[in-house]
C-alpha positions as CSV (number, residue, x, y, z in Angstrom):
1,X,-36.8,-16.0,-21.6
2,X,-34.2,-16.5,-19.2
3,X,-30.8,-14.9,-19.2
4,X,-27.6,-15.6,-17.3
5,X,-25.5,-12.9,-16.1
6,X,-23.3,-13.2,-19.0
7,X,-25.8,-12.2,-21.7
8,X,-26.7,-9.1,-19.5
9,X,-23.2,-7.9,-19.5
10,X,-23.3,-8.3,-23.3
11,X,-26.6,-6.1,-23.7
12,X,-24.9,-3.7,-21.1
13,X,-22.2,-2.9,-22.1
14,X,-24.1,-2.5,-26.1
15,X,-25.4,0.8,-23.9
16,X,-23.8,4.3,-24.5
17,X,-21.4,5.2,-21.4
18,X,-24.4,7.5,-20.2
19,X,-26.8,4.7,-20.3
20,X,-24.5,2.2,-18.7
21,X,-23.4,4.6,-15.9
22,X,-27.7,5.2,-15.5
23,X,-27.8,1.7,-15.2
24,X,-25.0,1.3,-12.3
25,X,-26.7,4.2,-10.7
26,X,-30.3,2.4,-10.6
27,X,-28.7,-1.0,-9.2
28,X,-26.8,0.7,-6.6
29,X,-30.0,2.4,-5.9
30,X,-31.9,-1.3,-5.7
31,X,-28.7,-2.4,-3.7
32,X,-29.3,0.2,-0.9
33,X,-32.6,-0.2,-0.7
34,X,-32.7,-4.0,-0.3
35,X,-30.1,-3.6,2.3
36,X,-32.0,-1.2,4.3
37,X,-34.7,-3.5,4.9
38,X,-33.0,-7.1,5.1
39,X,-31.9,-8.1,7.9
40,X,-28.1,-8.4,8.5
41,X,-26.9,-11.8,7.0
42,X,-24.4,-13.7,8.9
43,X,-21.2,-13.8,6.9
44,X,-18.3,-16.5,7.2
45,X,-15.5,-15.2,9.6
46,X,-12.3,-14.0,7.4
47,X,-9.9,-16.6,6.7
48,X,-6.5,-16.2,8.4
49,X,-3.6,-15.1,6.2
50,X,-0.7,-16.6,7.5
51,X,2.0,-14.1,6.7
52,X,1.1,-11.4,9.6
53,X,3.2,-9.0,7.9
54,X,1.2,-9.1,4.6
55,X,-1.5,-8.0,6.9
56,X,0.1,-4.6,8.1
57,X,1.1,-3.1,4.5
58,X,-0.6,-0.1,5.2
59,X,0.2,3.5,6.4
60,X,-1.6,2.4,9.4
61,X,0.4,0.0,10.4
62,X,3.7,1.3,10.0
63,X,5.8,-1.4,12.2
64,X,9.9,0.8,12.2
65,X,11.9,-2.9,12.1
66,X,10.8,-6.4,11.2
67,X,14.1,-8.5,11.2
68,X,13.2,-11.6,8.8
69,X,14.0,-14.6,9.1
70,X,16.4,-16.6,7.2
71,X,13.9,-18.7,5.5
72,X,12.5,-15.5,3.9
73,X,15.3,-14.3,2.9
74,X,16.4,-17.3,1.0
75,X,12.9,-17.4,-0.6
76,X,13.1,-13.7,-2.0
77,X,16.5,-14.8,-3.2
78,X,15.6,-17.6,-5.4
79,X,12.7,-15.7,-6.7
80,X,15.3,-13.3,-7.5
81,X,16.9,-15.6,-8.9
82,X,14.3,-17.4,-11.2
83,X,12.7,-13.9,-12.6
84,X,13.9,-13.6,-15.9
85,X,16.3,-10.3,-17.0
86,X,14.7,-7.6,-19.4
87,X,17.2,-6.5,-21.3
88,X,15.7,-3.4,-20.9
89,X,16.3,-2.9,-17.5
90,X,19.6,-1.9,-16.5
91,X,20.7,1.0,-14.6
92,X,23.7,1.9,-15.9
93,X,23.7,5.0,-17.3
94,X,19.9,5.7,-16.9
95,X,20.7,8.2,-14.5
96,X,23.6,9.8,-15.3
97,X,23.3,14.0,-16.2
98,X,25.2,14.4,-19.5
99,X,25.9,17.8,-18.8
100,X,28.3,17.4,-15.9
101,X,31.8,17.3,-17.0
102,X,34.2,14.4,-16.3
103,X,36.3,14.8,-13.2
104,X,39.5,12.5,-12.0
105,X,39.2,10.9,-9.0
106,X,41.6,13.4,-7.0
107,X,38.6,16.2,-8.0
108,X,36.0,14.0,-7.1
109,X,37.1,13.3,-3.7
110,X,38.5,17.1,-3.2
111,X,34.7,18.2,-4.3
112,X,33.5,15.9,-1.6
113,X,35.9,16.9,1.3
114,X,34.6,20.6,0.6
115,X,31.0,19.7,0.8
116,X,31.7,17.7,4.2
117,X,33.6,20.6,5.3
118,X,30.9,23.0,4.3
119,X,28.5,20.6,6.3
120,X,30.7,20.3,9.5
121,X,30.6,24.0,9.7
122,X,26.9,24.4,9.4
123,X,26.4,21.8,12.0
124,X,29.1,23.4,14.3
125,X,27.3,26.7,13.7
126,X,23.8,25.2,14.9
127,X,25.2,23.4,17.9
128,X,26.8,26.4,18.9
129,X,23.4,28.7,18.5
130,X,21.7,25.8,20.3
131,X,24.1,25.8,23.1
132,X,23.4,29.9,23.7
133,X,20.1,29.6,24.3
134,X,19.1,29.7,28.1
């Protein structure tokens, strides 16, 4: 009787989650051994992606500034432009803290010059520790 890979998924995966993780355990098992003793097959080099920064996603590769070019950004904008809105997904108000009161603008900019103030000090108080230091 033969059987294609399709009918042994569908006997698998009839197999209680104990059963099925015995059998990935006994093919992995097989795997490594086979491995072990062929010989190392020659693989087909990696194809090329042609977006070199694609490539360097990673932590590793961490590059501070990539300037792109025009063309790019024109792309990104008509994808922008073609992705349909959710009408679920607006910012407004998604945010916002219900619990602070409203302020006028006057308060809202006198708030700010105190915290810049505040900040200024601090800074002012750091340089001048830094400067006493021999």
């Amino acid at each position: 009787m033969a059987m294609n890979l399709d009918d042994v998924v569908k006997l698998a995966e009839q197999l209680e989650p104990e059963q099925q993780d015995l059998l990935i355990y006994r093919l992995r098992v097989k795997q490594v051994g086979q491995m072990a003793h062929d010989p190392i097959a020659p693989t087909d080099p990696p194809k090329p992606i042609a977006d070199e920064w694609l490539l360097k996603r990673g932590s590793e590769y961490v590059d501070f500034y990539r300037s792109p070019t025009r063309d790019e950004l024109l792309h990104d904008v008509e994808v922008l432009r073609q992705t349909p809105v959710q009408p679920n997904s607006a910012l407004l108000g998604k945010y916002a803290n219900s619990t602070i009161p409203d302020m006028t603008e006057e308060e809202f900019h006198a708030q700010m010059h105190a915290i810049t103030t505040e900040w200024e000090q601090e800074l002012n108080e750091f340089y001048d520790d830094y400067d006493d230091k021999p």
